[in-house]
C-alpha positions as CSV (number, residue, x, y, z in Angstrom):
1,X,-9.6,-25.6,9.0
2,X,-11.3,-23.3,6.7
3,X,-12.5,-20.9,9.6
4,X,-8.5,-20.2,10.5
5,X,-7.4,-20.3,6.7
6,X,-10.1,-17.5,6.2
7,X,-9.4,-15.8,10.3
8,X,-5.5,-15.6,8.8
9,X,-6.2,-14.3,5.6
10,X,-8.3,-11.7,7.0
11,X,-5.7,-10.6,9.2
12,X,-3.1,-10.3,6.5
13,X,-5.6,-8.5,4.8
14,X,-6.0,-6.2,7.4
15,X,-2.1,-5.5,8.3
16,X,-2.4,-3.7,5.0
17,X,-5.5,-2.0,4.9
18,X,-6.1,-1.0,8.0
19,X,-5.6,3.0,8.7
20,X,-2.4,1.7,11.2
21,X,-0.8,0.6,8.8
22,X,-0.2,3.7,7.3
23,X,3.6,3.0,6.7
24,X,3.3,0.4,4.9
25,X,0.7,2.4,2.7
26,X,3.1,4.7,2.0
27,X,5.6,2.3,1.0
28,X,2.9,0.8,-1.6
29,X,2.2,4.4,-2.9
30,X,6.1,5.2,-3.6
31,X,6.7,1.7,-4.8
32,X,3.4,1.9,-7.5
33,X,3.5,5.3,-8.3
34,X,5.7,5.1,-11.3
35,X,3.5,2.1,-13.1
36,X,0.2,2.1,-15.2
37,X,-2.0,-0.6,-15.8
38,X,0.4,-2.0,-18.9
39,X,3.0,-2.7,-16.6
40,X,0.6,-5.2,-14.8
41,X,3.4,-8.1,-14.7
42,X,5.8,-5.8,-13.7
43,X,4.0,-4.8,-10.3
44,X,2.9,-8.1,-9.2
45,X,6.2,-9.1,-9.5
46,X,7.2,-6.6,-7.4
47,X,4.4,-7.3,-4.9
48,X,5.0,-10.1,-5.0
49,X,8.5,-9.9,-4.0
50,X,7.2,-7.8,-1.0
51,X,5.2,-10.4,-0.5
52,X,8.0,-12.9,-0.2
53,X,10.6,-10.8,2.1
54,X,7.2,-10.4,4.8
55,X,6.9,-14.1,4.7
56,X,10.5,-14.8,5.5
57,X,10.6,-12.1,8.1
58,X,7.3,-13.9,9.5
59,X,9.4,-17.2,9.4
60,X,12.8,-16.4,10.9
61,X,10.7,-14.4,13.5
62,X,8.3,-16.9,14.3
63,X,11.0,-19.9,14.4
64,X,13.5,-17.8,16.4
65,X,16.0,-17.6,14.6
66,X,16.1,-13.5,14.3
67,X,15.2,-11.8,17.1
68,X,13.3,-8.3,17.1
69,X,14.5,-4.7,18.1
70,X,11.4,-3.0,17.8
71,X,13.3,1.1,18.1
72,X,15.4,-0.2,15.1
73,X,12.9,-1.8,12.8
74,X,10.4,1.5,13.9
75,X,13.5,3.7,12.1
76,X,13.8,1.1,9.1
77,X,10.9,0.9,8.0
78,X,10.4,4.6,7.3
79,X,13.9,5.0,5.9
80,X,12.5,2.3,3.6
81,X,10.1,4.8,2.1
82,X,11.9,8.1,1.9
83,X,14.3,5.8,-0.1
84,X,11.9,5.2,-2.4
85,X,10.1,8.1,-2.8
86,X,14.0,9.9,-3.5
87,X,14.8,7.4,-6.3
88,X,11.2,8.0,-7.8
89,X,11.6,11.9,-7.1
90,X,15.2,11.4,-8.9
91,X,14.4,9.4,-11.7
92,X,11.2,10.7,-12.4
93,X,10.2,11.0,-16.2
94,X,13.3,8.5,-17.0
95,X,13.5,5.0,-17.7
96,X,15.2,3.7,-14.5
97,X,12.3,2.0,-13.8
98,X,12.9,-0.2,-16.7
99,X,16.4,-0.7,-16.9
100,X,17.1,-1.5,-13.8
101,X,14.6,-3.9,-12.4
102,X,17.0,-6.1,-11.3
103,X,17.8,-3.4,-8.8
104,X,14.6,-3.1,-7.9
105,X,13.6,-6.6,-7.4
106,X,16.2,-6.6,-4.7
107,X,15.7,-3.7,-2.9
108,X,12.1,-4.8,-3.0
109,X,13.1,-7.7,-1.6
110,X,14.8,-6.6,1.2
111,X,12.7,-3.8,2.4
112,X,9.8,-6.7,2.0
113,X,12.1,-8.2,4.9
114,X,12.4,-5.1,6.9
115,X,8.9,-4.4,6.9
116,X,8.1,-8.3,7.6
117,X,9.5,-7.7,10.9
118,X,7.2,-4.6,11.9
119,X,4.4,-7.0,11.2
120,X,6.0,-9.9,13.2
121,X,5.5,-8.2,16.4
122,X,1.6,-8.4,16.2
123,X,1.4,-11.3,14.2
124,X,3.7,-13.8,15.9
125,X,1.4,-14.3,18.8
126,X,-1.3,-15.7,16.1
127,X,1.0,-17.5,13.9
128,X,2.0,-19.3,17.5
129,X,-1.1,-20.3,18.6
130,X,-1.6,-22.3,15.3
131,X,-1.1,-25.7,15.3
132,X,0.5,-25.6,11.8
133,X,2.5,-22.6,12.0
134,X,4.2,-22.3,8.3
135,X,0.1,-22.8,7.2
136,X,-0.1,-19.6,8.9
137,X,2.1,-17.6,7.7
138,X,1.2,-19.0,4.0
139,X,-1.8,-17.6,4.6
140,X,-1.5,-14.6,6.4
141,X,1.0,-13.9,2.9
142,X,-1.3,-14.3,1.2
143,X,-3.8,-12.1,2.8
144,X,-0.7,-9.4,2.5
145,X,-0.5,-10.1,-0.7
146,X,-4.6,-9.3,-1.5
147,X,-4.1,-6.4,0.4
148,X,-1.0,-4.9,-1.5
149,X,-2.7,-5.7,-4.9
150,X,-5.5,-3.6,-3.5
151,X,-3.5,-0.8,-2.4
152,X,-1.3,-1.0,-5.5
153,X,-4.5,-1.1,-8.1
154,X,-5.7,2.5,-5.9
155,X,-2.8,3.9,-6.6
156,X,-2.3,3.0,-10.2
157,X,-6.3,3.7,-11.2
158,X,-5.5,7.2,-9.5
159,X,-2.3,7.5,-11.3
160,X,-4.3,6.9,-14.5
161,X,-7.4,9.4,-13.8
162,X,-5.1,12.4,-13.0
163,X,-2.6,11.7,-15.5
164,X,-5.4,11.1,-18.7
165,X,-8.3,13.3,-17.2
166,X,-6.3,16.2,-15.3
167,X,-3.6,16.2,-17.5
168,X,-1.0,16.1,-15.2
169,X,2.5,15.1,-16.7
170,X,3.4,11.4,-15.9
171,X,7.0,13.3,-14.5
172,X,5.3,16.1,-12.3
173,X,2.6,13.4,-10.9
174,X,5.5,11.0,-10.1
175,X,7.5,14.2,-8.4
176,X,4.5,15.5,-6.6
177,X,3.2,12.2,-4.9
178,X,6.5,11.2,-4.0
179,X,7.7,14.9,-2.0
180,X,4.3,14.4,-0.1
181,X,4.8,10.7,0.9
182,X,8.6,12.1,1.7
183,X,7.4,14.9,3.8
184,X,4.6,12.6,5.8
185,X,8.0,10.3,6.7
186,X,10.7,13.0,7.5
187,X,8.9,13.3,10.8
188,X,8.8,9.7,11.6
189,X,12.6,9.5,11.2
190,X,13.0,12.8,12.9
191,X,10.9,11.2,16.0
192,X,12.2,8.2,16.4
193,X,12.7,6.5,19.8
194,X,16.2,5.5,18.1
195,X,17.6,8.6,18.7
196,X,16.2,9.7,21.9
């Protein structure tokens, strides 16, 4: 029991982490970039919301209930992140980020559940095997959800370094991350087996 709860929670962990999951790096970087450490609450709950559209992805996918085009989801998921980095690139150095968290919540939400289903491709085959397959993907979450934090904390402590130490403007830093994290995904979506 504690052997698969720590086997599961490693790979969620991993999905994250891992240099192959550079997507969904990306995605974290865009989606932290425009919070410091104050705002604490405000990016677990975000996270956390991630967190929550992966697990229902994991579940509809697991259970059959959605099935899985792997050339659309492959286009979706970095159309996630040029979205993101645009709206930080646009509403840098403004308080969008505050006023409209609602918005945010449920795009977060719903990208959570878009890149849920690029990790149900190499996950379903674990979470079937299990004997308790919900216990799975409870815990493979919640590996995700370690391994987001993680990424998330990077981000923000590097956010904080360069904006107190190198004086870079919170604006330009926000700006500057974002057009590289766009230009590493215009390629993706200009590649894609979608359109070929």
């Amino acid at each position: 029991m504690i052997d698969n709860f720590i086997s599961n929670l490693q790979h969620g962990i991993y999905h994250v982490v891992h240099i192959n999951a550079y997507e969904h790096i990306l995605f974290l970087i865009v989606l932290s970039l425009p919070y410091f450490f104050k705002d604490w609450k405000r990016i677990l709950l975000l996270i956390t919301i991630f967190t929550v559209g992966h697990c229902l992805s994991l579940s509809l996918v697991t259970y059959n209930i959605v099935s899985l085009n792997i050339r659309v989801t492959s286009f979706l998921i970095p159309l996630t992140i040029l979205i993101v980095s645009l709206f930080n690139i646009f509403t840098s150095g403004k308080k969008t980020h505050q006023s409209k968290f609602g918005f945010l919540f449920f795009i977060t939400l719903f990208f959570g559940l878009i890149h849920g289903l690029g990790f149900a491709n190499e996950l379903n085959g674990l979470i079937s095997a299990s004997e308790n397959k919900l216990l799975a993907i409870l815990e493979i979450a919640l590996g995700i959800e370690i391994g987001q934090l993680i990424i998330a904390f990077i981000v923000i402590f590097l956010s904080f370094i360069c904006q107190t130490i190198f004086r870079f403007s919170r604006r330009d830093w926000i700006m500057v991350i974002s057009a590289i994290v766009l230009g590493s995904v215009l390629p993706i979506l200009i590649t894609n087996e979608l359109f070929s």
